[in-house]
C-alpha positions as CSV (number, residue, x, y, z in Angstrom):
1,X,20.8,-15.9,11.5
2,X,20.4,-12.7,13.3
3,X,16.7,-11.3,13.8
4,X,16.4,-7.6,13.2
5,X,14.2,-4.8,14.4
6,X,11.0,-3.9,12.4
7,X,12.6,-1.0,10.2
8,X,9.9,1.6,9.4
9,X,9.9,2.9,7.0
10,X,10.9,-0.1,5.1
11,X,14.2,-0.1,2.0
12,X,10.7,-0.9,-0.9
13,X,8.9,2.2,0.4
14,X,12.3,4.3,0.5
15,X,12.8,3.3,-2.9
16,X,10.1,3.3,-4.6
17,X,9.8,6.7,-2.7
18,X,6.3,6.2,-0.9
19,X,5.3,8.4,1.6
20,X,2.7,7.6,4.6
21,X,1.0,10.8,4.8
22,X,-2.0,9.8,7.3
23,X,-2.2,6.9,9.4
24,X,-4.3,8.7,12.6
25,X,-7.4,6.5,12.1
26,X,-7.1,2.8,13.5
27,X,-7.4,0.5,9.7
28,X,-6.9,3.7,7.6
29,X,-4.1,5.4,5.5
30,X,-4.0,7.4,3.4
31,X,-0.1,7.6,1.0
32,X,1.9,9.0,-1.5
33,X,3.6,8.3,-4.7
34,X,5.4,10.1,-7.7
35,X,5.5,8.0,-10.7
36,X,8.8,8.4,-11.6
37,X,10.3,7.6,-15.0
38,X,12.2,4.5,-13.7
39,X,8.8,3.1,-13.2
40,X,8.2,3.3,-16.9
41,X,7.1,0.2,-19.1
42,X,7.6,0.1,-22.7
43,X,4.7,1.8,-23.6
44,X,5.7,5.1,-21.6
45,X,3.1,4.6,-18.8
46,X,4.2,3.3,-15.4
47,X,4.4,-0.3,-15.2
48,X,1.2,-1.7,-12.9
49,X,3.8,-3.8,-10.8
50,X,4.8,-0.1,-9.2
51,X,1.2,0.7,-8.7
52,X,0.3,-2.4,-7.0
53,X,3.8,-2.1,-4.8
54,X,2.4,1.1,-3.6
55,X,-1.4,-0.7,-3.1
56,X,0.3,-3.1,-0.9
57,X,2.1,-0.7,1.1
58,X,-0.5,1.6,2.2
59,X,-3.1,-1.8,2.7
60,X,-0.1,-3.4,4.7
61,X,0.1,0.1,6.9
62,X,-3.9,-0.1,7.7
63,X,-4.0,-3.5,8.1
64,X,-1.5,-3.3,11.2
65,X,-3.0,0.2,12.1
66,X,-6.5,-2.0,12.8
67,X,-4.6,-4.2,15.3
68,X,-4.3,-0.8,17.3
69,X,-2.2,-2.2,20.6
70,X,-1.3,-5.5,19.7
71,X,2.1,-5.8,18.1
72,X,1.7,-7.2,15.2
73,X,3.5,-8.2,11.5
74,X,1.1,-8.3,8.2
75,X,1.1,-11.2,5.8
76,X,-0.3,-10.9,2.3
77,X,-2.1,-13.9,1.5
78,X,-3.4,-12.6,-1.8
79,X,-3.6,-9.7,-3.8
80,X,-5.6,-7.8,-6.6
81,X,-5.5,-4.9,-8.7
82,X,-7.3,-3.5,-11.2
83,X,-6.0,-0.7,-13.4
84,X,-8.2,1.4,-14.6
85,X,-6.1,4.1,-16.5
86,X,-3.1,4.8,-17.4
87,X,0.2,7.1,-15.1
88,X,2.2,9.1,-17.3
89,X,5.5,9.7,-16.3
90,X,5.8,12.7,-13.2
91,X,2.6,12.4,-11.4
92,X,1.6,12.4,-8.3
93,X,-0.4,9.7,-7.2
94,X,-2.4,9.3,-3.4
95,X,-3.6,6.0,-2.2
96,X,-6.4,5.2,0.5
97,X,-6.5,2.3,1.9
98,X,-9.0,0.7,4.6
99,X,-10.0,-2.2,6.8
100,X,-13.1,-3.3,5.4
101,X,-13.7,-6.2,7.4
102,X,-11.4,-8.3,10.2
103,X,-10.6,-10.2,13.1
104,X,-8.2,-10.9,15.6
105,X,-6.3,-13.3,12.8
106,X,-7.2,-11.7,9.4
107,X,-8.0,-8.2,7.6
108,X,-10.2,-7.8,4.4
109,X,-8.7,-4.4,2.6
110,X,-9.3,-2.5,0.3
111,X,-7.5,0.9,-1.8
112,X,-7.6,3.4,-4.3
113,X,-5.0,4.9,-6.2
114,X,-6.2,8.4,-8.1
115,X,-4.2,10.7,-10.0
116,X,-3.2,14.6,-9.0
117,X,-6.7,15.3,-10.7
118,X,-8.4,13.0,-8.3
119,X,-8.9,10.2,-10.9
120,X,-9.1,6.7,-10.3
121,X,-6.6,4.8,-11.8
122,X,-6.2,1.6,-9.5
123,X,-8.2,-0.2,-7.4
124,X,-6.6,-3.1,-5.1
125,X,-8.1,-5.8,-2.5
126,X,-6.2,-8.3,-0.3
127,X,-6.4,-10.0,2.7
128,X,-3.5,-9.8,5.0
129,X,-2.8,-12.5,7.7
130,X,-1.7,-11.4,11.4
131,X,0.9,-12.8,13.2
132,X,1.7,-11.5,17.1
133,X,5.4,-9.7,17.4
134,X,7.6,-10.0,20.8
């Protein structure tokens, strides 16, 4: 099997069509997502698996930001989310994500997702595992 390259941005953030807006701070970023109507459940809202793809992504992202120089590939180990509202189809969601605690093997994070207005709809933790890249 042939190894590839680390492709960034990565084909589940292209399609889901998430954004990395800020990633300047070492264990920080901050990104963006547009609930779009394929993302709908049966009820009408978007489907949590969406919101939770996007939690991952933006945790993932500050996870290897925190490893500043070292080369490095993430690992989720575990994940959760809480939803705390519902997305209607169209909007525009931003999600913050941060190191809250780590090591040289490990990363504790933590994100919010809010809505256009600023509300909180998701919040996510998970620990990502670190694995050194040649």
């Amino acid at each position: 099997m042939r190894r590839r390259g680390l492709q960034v941005p990565p084909n589940c953030d292209l399609t889901l069509g998430l954004r990395c807006l800020d990633k300047a701070t070492p264990g920080r970023t901050v990104w963006q997502m547009l609930a779009d109507e394929r993302f709908e459940n049966p009820a009408g809202v978007t489907q949590g698996g969406f919101l939770a793809a996007l939690c991952d992504s933006a945790m993932g992202a500050a996870a290897v930001t925190y490893a500043e120089d070292r080369k490095v590939s993430v690992a989720n180990a575990e994940m959760k989310v809480s939803f705390l509202a519902p997305v209607s189809t169209g909007t525009s969601l931003r999600c913050e994500a941060a190191v809250v605690a780590g090591g040289s093997r490990t990363a504790f994070v933590e994100a919010s997702v809010t809505d256009a207005g600023g509300a909180l709809v998701a919040r996510a933790t998970s620990t990502y595992l670190f694995r050194d890249r040649h």
